[in-house]
Each structure stands twice: as C-alpha cells, then as structure tokens.
C-alpha positions in Angstrom: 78.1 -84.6 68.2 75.6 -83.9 65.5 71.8 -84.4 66.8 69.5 -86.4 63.9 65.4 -85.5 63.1 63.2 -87.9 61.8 59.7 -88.0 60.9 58.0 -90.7 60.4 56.0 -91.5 57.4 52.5 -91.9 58.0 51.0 -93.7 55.4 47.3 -93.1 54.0 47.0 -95.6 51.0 43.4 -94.2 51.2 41.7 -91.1 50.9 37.8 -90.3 51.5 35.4 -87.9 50.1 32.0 -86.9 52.0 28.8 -85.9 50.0 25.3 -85.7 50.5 22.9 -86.2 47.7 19.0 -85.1 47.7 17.0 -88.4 46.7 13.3 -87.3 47.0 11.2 -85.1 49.4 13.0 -85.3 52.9 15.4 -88.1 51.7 18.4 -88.2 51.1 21.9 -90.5 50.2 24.8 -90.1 52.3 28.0 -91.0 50.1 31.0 -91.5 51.9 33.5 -92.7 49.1 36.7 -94.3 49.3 39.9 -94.0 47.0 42.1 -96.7 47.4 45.9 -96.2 45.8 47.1 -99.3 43.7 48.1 -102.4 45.3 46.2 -101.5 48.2 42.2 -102.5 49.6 40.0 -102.0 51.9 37.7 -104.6 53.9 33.8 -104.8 53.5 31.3 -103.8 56.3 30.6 -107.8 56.2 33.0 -110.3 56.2 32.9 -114.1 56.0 32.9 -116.1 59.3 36.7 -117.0 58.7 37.7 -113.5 58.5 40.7 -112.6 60.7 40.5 -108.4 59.4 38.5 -105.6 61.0 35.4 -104.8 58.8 35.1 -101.2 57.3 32.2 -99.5 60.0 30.8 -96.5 59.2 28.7 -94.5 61.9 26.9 -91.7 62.5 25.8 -89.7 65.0 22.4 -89.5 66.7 20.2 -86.5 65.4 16.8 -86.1 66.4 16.1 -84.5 62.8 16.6 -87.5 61.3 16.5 -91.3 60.9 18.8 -93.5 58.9 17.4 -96.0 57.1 18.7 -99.2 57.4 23.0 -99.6 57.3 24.8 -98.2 54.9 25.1 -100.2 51.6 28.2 -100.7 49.1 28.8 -99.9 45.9 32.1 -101.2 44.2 33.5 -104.4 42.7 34.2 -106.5 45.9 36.4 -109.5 45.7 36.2 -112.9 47.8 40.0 -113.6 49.1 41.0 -116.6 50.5 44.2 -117.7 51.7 44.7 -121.6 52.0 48.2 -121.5 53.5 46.1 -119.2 56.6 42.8 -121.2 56.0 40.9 -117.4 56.2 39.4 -115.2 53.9 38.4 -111.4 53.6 35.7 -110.0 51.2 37.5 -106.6 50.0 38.0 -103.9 47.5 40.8 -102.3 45.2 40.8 -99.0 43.7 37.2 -97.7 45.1 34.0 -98.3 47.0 31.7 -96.1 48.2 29.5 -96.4 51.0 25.9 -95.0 50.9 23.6 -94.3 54.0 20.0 -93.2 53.4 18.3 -91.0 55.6 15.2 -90.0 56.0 14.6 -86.4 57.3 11.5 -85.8 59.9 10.9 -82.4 58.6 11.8 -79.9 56.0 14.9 -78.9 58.2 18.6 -78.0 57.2 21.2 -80.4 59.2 24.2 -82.1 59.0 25.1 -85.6 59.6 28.1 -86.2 61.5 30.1 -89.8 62.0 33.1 -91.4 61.3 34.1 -94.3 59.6 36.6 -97.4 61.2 38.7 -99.0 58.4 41.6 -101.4 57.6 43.7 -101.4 54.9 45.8 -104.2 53.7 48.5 -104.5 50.6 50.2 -108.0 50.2 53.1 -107.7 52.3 51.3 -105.6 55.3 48.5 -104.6 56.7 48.3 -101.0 58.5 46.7 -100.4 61.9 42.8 -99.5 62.0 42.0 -96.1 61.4 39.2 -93.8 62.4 38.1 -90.7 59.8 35.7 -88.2 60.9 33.2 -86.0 58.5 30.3 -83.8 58.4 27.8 -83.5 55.9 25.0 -80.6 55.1 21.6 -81.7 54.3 20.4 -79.1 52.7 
C-alpha cells in the first residue's frame, strides 16, 4: 500500500506592500498598498447598504507617540458592482489600491506603526475566506 502527500494550495491573489512616507514636520502618510492579480478584487473600507462582502479594514495599533488622523483614505479606480439576479452590490477594486493613513507624531521621536489589515477577495466564480495581514512601519 502506497501512502499519498498533498498540500494544499493556498491561494493569495493579493499581495501587500508597507511604506511610510514623511509629509511635513511630525507628519507623516502610512501607505499600505495592495496588488491585486488579474481577474481578481478587493472590497472598499465602505460599502453600500446592500452589500453582502466583508469591507477591507485596516488598523493600527495604539501608540502613545502618535495620533492618526482621521481613517485611512483610498486611492485607486473603484468600481460600483451590482448584481440584479442577487439584488446586492459591492464597491471594489481590480489590479491595485492603496490605502493611506495619516499620522500625526507628538514629538520629534523615531517609532513604528504597527496594524494589520482584514480583507476579502472575490474573482467571478469564488470568493476566498477573510484574511488578516500584519505589518510594521518605521517613522523615521
């Protein structure tokens, strides 16, 4: 009797980059950035009230050496979805998007900004279960 390995495949139709960007004195931009292979997206932060997908969430530690200021905001081409047959929608993006998060240091200090960000991504014959990423950012 001959004994059979399998792995499974895990799939990651997205991958994420992590960068910090100095904006002015004591500020500065938080880019977490999302590359999304072809046929594949990922949901927005907001979504419309018919929405039956888990929003993209991106969070971040407390630090006492800094504030963030406001949520983080998106920058990509997002697209409006709906479905009639479903009666839902979903507000999404294909190929990239890339979520900025302002913050606002309380001193001159070196730190890092640690989170994670939630996510969902979809192609039209499946959708995959939510993920969580974790990063870490100098502020420098």
């Amino acid at each position: 009797m001959m004994g059979f390995a399998s792995q499974a495949q895990v799939m990651s139709p997205v991958t994420w980059s992590f960068t910090s960007k100095k904006v002015a004195d004591k500020t500065y931009e938080i880019h977490v950035t999302a590359n999304i292979q072809s046929g594949w997206h990922l949901y927005s932060q907001t979504q419309p009230d018919d929405a039956v997908v888990n929003p993209t969430e991106v969070l971040f530690k407390a630090n006492p050496l800094f504030v963030l200021d406001s949520k983080p905001k998106e920058t990509g081409k997002m697209e409006l979805v709906k479905d009639a047959r479903l009666g839902i929608s979903a507000n999404q993006y294909s190929g990239s998007v890339d979520f900025v998060q302002k913050i606002k240091l309380k001193a001159n200090v070196k730190t890092t900004a640690v989170g994670s960000i939630e996510f969902q991504t979809c192609n039209d014959k499946k959708c995959l279960p939510p993920k969580k990423v974790d990063f870490s950012v100098a502020l420098q």
